[in-house]
N, C-alpha and C positions, 0 to 999 in steps of 0.2 A: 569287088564291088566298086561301083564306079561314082564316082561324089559329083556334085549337082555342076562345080567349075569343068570338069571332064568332059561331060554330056554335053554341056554347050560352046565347049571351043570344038567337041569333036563338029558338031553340026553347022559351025558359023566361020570355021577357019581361021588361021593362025591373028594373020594381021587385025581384021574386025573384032575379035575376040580380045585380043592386047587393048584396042583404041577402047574399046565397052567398060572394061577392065582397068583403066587407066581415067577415065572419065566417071568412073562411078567411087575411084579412089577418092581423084579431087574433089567429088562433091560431098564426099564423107567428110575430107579435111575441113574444106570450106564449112560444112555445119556446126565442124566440131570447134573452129574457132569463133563463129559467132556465137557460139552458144558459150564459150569460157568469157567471151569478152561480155556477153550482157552478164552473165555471173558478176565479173571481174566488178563491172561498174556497178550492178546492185550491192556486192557485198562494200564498196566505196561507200556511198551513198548509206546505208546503213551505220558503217562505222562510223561515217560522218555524225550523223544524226545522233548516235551514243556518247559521240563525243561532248559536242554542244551539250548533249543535258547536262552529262557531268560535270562540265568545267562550267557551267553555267551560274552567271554571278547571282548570290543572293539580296535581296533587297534593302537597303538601308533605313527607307523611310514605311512607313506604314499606308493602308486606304486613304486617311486622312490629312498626307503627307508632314507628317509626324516624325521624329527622329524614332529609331524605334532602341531601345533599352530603356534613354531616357524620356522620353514622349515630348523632349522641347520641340516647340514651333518657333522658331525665330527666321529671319528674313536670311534671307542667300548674300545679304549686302555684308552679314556677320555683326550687327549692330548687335549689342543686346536690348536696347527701350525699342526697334526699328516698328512703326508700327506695317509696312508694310511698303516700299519705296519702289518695284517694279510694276509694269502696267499689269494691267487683270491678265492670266496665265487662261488660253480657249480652252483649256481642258476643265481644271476644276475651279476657276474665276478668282483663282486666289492672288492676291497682292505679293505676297514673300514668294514666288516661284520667280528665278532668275532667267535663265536660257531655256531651263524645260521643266517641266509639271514633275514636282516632288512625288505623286502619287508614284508609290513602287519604285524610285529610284535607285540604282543601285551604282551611285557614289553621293560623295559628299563635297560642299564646295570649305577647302580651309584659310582659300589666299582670296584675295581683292586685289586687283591690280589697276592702278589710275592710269589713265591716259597724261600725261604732263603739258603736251602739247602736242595739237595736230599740224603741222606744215602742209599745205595743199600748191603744188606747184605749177602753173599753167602754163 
């Protein structure tokens, strides 16, 4: 019994048959690595993404931007009387927001550091 590769080198001849046979190889290969490499980068992309959640930092301040265990509201300057020394914060218009909006923050600021002096040299 004669298998289907048989039947058609007998009818297309040695050479023609080898190039058909040879190009139908590569374009298997060729499928076969683009098709690993879009895997390869989905499954990236995925573990990426599993990643971030995980490691993903939890919040420190609350909606309100509230410390959250103890619920202090005190200004970012670390004053404890501070009623409120930074300009209005565009997100939630609050005075005690320093560089970015407490709402959902997830650190805490524990230093202040002054400028002493600025030398400007032209």
């Amino acid at each position: 019994m004669l298998n289907l590769f048989e039947i058609i080198k007998s009818n297309l001849g040695d050479d023609t048959y080898h190039q058909q046979q040879s190009t139908e190889i590569i374009k298997l290969h060729h499928e076969a690595i683009g098709w690993r490499m879009l895997m390869g980068c989905l499954c990236f992309f995925m573990r990426a993404a599993n990643e971030e959640i995980r490691y993903r930092l939890h919040p420190l301040y609350d909606s309100r931007g509230r410390l959250l265990g103890t619920l202090e509201y005190n200004c970012d300057c670390l004053k404890s009387e501070c009623p409120g020394c930074h300009l209005p914060c565009r997100r939630c218009h609050s005075t005690f927001c320093g560089a970015s909006c407490r709402i959902y923050r997830t650190y805490r600021v524990t230093e202040v550091r002054k400028l002493q002096e600025l030398v400007f040299d032209y």
